[in-house]
PyMOL CGO cylinders between C-alpha atoms (Angstrom):
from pymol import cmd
from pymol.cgo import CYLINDER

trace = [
    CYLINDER, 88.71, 71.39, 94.53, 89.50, 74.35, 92.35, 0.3, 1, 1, 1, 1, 1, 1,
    CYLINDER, 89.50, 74.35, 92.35, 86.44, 74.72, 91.41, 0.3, 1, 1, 1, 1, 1, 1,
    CYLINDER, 86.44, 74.72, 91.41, 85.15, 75.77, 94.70, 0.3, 1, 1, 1, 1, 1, 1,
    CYLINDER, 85.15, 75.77, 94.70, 86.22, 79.06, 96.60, 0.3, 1, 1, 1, 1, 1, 1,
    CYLINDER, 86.22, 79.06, 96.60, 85.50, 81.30, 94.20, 0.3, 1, 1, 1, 1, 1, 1,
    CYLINDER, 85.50, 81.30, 94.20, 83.22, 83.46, 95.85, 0.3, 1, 1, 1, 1, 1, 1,
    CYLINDER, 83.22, 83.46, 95.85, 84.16, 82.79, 99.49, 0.3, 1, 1, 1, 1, 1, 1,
    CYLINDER, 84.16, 82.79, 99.49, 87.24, 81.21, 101.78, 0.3, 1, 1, 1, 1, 1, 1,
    CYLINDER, 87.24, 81.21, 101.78, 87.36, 80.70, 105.14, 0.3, 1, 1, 1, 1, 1, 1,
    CYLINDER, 87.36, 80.70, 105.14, 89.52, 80.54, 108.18, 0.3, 1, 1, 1, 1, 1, 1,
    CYLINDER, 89.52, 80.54, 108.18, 88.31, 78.72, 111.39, 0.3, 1, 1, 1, 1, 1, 1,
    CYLINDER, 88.31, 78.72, 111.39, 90.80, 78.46, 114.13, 0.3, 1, 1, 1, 1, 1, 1,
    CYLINDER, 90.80, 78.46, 114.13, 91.41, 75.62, 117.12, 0.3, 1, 1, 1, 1, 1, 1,
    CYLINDER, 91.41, 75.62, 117.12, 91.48, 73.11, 114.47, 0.3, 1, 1, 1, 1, 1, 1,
    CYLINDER, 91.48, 73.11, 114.47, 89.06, 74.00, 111.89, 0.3, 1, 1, 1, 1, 1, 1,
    CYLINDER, 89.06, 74.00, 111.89, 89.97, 75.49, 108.57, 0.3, 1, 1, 1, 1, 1, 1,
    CYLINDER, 89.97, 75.49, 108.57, 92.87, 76.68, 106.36, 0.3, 1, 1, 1, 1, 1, 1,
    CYLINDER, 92.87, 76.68, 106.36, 93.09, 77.59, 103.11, 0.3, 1, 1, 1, 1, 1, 1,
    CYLINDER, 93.09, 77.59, 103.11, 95.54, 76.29, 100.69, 0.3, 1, 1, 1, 1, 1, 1,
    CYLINDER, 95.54, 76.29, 100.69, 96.60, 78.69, 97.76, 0.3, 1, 1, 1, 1, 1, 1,
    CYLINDER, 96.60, 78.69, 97.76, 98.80, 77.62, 94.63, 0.3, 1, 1, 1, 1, 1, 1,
    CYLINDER, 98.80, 77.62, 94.63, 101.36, 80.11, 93.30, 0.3, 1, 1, 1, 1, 1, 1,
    CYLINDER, 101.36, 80.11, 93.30, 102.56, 77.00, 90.87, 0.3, 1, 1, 1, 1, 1, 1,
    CYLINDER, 102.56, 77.00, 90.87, 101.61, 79.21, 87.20, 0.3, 1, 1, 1, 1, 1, 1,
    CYLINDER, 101.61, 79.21, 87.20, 103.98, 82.12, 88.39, 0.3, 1, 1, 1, 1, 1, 1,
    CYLINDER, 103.98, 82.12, 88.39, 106.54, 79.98, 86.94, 0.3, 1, 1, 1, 1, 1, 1,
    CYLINDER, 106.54, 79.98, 86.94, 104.80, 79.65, 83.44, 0.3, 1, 1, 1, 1, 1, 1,
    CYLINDER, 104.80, 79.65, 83.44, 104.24, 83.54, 83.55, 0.3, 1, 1, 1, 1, 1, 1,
    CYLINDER, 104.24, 83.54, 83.55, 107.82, 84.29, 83.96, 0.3, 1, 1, 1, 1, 1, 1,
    CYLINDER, 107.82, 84.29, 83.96, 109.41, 81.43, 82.04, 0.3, 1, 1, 1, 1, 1, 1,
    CYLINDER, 109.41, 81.43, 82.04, 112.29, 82.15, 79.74, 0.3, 1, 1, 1, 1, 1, 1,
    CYLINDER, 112.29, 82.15, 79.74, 111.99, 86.10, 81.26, 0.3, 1, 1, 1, 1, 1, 1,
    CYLINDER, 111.99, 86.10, 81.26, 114.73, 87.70, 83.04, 0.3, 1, 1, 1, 1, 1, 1,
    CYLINDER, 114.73, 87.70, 83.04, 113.19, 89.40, 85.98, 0.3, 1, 1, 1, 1, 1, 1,
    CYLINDER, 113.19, 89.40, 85.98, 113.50, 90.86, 89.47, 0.3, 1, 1, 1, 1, 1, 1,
    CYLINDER, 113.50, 90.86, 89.47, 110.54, 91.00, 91.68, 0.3, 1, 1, 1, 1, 1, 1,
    CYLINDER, 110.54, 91.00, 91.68, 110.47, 94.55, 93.43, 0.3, 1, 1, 1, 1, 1, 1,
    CYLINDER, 110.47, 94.55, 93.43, 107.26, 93.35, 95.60, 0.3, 1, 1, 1, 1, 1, 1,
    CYLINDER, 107.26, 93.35, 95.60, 105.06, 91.02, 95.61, 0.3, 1, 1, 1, 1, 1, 1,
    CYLINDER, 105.06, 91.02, 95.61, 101.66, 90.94, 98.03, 0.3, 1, 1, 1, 1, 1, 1,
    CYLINDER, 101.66, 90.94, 98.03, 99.53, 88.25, 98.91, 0.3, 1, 1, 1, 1, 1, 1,
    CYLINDER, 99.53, 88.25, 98.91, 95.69, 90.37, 100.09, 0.3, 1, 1, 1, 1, 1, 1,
    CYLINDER, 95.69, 90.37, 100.09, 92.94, 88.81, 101.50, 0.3, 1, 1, 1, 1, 1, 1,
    CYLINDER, 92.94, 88.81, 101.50, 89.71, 91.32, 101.98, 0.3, 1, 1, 1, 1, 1, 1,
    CYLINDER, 89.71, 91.32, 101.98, 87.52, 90.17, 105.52, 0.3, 1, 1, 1, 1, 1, 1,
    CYLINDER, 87.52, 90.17, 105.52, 83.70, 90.18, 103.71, 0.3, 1, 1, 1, 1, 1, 1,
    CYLINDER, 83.70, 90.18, 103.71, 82.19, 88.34, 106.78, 0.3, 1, 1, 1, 1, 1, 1,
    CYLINDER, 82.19, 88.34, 106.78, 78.88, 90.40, 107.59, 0.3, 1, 1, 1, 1, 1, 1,
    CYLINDER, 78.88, 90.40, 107.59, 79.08, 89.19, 111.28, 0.3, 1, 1, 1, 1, 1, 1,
    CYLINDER, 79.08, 89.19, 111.28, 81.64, 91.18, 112.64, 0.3, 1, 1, 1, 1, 1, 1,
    CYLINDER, 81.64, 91.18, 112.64, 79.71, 92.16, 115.78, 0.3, 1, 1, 1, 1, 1, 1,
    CYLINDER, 79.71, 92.16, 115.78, 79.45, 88.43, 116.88, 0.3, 1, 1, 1, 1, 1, 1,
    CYLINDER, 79.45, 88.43, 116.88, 82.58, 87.41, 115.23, 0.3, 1, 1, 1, 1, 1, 1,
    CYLINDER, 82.58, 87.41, 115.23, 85.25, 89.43, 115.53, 0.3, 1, 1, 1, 1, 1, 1,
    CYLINDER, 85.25, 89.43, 115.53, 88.14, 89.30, 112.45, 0.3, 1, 1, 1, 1, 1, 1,
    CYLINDER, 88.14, 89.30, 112.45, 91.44, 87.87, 113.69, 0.3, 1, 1, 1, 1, 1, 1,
    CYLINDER, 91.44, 87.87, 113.69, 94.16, 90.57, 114.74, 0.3, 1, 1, 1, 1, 1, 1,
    CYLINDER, 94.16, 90.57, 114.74, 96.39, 88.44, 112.18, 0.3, 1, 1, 1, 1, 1, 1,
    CYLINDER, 96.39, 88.44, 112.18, 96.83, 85.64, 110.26, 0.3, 1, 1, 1, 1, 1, 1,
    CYLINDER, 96.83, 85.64, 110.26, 99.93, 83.46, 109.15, 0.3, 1, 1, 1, 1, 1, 1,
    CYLINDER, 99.93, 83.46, 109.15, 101.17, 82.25, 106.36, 0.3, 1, 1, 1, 1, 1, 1,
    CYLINDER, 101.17, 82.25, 106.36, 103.00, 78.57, 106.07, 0.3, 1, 1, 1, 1, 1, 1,
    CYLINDER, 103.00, 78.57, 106.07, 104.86, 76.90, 103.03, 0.3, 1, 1, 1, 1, 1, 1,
    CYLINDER, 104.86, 76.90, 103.03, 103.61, 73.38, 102.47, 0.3, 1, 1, 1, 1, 1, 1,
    CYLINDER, 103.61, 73.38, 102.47, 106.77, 71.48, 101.70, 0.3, 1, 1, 1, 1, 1, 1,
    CYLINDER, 106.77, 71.48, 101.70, 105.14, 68.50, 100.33, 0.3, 1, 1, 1, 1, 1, 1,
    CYLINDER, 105.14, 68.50, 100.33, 106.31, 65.66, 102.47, 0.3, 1, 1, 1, 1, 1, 1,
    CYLINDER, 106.31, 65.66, 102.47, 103.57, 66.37, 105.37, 0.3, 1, 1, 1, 1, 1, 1,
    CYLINDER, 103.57, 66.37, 105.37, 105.90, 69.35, 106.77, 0.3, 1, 1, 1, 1, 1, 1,
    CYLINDER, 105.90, 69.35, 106.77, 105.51, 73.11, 107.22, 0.3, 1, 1, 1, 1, 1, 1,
    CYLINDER, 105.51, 73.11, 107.22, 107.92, 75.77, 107.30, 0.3, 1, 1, 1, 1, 1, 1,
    CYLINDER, 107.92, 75.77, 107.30, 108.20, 79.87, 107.47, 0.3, 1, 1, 1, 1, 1, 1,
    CYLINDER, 108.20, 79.87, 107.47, 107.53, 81.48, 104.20, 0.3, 1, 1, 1, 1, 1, 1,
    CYLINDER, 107.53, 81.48, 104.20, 111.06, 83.49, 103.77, 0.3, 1, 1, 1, 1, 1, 1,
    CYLINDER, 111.06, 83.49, 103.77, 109.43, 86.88, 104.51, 0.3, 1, 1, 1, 1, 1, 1,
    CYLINDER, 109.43, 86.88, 104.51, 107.87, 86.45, 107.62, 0.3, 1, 1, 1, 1, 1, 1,
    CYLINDER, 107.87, 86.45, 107.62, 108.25, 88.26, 110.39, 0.3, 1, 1, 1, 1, 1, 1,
    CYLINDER, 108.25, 88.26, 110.39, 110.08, 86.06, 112.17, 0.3, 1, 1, 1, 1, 1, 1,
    CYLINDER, 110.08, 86.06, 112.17, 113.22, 86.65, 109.64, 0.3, 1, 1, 1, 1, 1, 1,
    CYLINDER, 113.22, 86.65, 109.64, 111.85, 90.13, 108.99, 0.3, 1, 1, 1, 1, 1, 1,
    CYLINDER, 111.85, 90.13, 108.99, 109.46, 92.26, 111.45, 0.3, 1, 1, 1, 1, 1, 1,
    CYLINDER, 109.46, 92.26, 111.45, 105.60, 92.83, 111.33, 0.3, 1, 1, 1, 1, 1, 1,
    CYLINDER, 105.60, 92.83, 111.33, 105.84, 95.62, 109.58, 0.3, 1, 1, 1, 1, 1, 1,
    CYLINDER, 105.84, 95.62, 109.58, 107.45, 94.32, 106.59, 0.3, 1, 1, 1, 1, 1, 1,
    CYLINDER, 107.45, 94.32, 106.59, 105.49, 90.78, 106.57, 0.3, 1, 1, 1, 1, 1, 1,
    CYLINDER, 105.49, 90.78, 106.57, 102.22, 92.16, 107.08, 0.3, 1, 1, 1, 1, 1, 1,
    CYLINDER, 102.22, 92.16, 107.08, 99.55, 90.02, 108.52, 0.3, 1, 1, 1, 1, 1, 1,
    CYLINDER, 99.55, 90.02, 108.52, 97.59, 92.40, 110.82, 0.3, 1, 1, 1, 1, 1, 1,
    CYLINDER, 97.59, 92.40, 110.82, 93.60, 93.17, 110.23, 0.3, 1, 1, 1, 1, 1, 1,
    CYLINDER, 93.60, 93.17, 110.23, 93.54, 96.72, 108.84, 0.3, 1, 1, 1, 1, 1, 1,
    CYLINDER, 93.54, 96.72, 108.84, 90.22, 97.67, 109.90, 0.3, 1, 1, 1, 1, 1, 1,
    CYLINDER, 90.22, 97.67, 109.90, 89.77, 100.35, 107.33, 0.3, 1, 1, 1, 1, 1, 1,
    CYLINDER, 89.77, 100.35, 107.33, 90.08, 98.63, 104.50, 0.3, 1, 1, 1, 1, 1, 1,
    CYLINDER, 90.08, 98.63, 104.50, 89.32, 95.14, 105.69, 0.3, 1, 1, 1, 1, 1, 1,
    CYLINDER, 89.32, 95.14, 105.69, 92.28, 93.72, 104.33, 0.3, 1, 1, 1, 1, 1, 1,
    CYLINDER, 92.28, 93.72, 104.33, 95.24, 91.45, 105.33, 0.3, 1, 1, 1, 1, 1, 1,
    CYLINDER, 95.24, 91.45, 105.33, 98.31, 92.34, 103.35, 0.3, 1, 1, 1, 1, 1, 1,
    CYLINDER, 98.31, 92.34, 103.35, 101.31, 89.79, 103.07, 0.3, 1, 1, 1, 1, 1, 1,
    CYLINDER, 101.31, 89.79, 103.07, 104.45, 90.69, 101.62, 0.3, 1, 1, 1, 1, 1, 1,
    CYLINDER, 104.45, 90.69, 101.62, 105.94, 87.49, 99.61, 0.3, 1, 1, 1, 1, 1, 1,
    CYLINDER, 105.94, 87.49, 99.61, 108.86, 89.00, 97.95, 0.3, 1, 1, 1, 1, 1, 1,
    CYLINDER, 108.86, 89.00, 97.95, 111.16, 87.23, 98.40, 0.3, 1, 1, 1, 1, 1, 1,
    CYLINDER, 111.16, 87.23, 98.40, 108.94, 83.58, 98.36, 0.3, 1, 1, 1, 1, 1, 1,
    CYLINDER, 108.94, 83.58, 98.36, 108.30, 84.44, 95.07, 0.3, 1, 1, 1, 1, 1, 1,
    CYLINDER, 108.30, 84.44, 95.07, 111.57, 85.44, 93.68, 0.3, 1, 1, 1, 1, 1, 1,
    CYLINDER, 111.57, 85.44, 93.68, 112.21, 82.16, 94.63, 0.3, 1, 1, 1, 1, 1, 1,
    CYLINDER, 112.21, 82.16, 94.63, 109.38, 80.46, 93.10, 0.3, 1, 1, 1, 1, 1, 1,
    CYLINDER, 109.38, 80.46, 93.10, 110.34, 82.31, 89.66, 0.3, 1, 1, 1, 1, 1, 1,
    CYLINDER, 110.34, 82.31, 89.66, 113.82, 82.68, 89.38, 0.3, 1, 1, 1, 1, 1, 1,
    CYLINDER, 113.82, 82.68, 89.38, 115.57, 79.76, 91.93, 0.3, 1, 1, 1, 1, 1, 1,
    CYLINDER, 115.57, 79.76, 91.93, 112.64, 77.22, 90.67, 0.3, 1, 1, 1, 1, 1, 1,
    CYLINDER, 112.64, 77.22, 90.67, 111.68, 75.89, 93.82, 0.3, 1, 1, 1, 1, 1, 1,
    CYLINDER, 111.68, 75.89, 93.82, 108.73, 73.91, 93.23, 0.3, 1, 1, 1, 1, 1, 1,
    CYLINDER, 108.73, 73.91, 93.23, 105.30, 75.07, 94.50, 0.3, 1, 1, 1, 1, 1, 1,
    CYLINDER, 105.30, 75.07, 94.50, 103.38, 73.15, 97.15, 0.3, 1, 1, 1, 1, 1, 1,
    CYLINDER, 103.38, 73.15, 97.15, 101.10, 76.35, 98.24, 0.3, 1, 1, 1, 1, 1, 1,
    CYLINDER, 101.10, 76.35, 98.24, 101.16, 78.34, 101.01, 0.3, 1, 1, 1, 1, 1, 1,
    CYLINDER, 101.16, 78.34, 101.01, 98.53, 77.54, 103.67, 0.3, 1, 1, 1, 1, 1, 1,
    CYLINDER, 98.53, 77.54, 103.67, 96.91, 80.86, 105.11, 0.3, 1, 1, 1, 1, 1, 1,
    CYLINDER, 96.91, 80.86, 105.11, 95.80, 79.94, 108.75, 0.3, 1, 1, 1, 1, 1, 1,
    CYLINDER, 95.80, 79.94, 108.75, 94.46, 82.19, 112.00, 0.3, 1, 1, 1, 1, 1, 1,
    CYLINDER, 94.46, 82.19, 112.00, 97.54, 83.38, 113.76, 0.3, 1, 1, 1, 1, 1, 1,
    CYLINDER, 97.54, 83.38, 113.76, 97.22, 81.06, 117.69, 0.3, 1, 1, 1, 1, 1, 1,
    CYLINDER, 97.22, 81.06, 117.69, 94.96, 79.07, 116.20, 0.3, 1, 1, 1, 1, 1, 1,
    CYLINDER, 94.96, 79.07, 116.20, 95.08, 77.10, 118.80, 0.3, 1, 1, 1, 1, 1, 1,
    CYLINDER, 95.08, 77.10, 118.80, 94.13, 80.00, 121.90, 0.3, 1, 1, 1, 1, 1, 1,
    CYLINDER, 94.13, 80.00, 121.90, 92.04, 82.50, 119.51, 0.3, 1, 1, 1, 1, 1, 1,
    CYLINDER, 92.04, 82.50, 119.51, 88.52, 81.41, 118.33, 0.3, 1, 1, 1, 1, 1, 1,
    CYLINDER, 88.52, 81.41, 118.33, 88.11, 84.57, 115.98, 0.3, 1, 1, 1, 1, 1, 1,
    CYLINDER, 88.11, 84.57, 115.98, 86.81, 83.13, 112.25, 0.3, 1, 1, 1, 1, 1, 1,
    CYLINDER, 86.81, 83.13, 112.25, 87.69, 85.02, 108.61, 0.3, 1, 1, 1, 1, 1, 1,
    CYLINDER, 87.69, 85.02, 108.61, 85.47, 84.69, 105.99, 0.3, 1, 1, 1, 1, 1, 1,
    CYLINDER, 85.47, 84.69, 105.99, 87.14, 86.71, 103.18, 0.3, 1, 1, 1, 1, 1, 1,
    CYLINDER, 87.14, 86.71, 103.18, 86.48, 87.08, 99.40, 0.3, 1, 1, 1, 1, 1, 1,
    CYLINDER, 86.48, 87.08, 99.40, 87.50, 84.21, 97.04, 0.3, 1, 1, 1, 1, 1, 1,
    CYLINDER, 87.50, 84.21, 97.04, 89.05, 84.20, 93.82, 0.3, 1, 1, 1, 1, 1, 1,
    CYLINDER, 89.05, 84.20, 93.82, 87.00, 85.27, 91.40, 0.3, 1, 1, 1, 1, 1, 1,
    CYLINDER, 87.00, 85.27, 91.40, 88.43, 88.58, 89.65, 0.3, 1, 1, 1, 1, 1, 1,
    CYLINDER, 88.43, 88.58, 89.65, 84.70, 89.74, 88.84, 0.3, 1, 1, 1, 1, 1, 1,
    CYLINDER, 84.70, 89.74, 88.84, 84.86, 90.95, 92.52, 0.3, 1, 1, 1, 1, 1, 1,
    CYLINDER, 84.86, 90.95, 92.52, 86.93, 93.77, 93.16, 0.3, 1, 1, 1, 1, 1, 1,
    CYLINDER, 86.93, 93.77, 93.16, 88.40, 92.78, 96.47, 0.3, 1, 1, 1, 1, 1, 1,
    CYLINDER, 88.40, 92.78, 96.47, 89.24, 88.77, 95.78, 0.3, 1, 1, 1, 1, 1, 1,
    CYLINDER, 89.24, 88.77, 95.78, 92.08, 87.31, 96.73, 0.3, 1, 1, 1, 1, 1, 1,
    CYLINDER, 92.08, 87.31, 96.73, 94.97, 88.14, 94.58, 0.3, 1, 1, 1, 1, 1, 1,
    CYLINDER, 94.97, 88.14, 94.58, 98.90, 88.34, 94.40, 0.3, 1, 1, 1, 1, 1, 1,
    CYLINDER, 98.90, 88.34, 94.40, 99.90, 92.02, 93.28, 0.3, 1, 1, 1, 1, 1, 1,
    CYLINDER, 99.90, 92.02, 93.28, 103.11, 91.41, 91.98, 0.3, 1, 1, 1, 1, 1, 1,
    CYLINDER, 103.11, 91.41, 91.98, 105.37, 94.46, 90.87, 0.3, 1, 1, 1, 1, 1, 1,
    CYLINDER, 105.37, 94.46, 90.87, 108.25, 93.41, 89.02, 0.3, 1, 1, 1, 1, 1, 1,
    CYLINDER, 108.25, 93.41, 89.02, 111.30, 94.53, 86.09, 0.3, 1, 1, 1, 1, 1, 1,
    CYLINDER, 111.30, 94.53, 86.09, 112.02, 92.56, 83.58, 0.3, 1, 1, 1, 1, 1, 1,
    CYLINDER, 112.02, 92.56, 83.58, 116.01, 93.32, 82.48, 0.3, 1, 1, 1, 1, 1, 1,
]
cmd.load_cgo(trace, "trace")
């Protein structure tokens, strides 16, 4: 429903919750455009108010929905990178999560893969109870969920 997480998302590990974002109008942006993505970042900002009983994950994963029921690495993680490129760890000082997508969306824009979202899920889900309540999508808030995409157009 894309009606609802505009204020708040959530992340609940050992089977609970993902969320499931759509980067499908990146295509419409850049139609008919030459361009080169120089970086692109998916950031999540942790606004849960229980912290103390509740601890934010160290990091959380990204996975491409492939639309036939499958999952699979988004290009940039670190398993094909390192952590330090990919991102994905709980900076405490700004609260954020910081994914870099580069190269997922260079794909999504200029190769024309299709778009089935990328699920955002609690890194060991399935060992680590720690929750993520983090701000939603409505741009009114300063710190919702966005895709800060830096780009040249030749």
């Amino acid at each position: 429903d894309r009606t609802m997480g505009t204020q708040e998302l959530y992340l609940q590990p050992t089977g609970g919750i993902k969320t499931h974002v759509s980067l499908s109008k990146l295509s419409d942006i850049f139609q008919d455009q030459k361009v080169i993505i120089n970086k692109a970042e998916l950031v999540l900002t942790n606004i849960s108010e229980d912290d103390s009983y509740f601890f934010a994950p160290y990091n959380v994963a990204l996975q491409v929905d492939n639309g036939d029921g499958t999952y699979s690495y988004v290009p940039d993680d670190a398993i094909f990178t390192n952590t330090d490129y990919f991102g994905g760890i709980y900076n405490e000082n700004s609260k954020e999560y910081r994914f870099r997508i580069t190269n997922y969306v260079q794909k999504l824009v200029k190769n024309g893969i299709t778009d089935n979202g990328i699920n955002i899920l609690v890194s060991g889900a399935g060992v680590r109870a720690n929750r993520l309540i983090f701000r939603g999508t409505d741009p009114t808030y300063d710190d919702h969920l966005r895709l800060d995409v830096y780009y040249t157009t030749y």
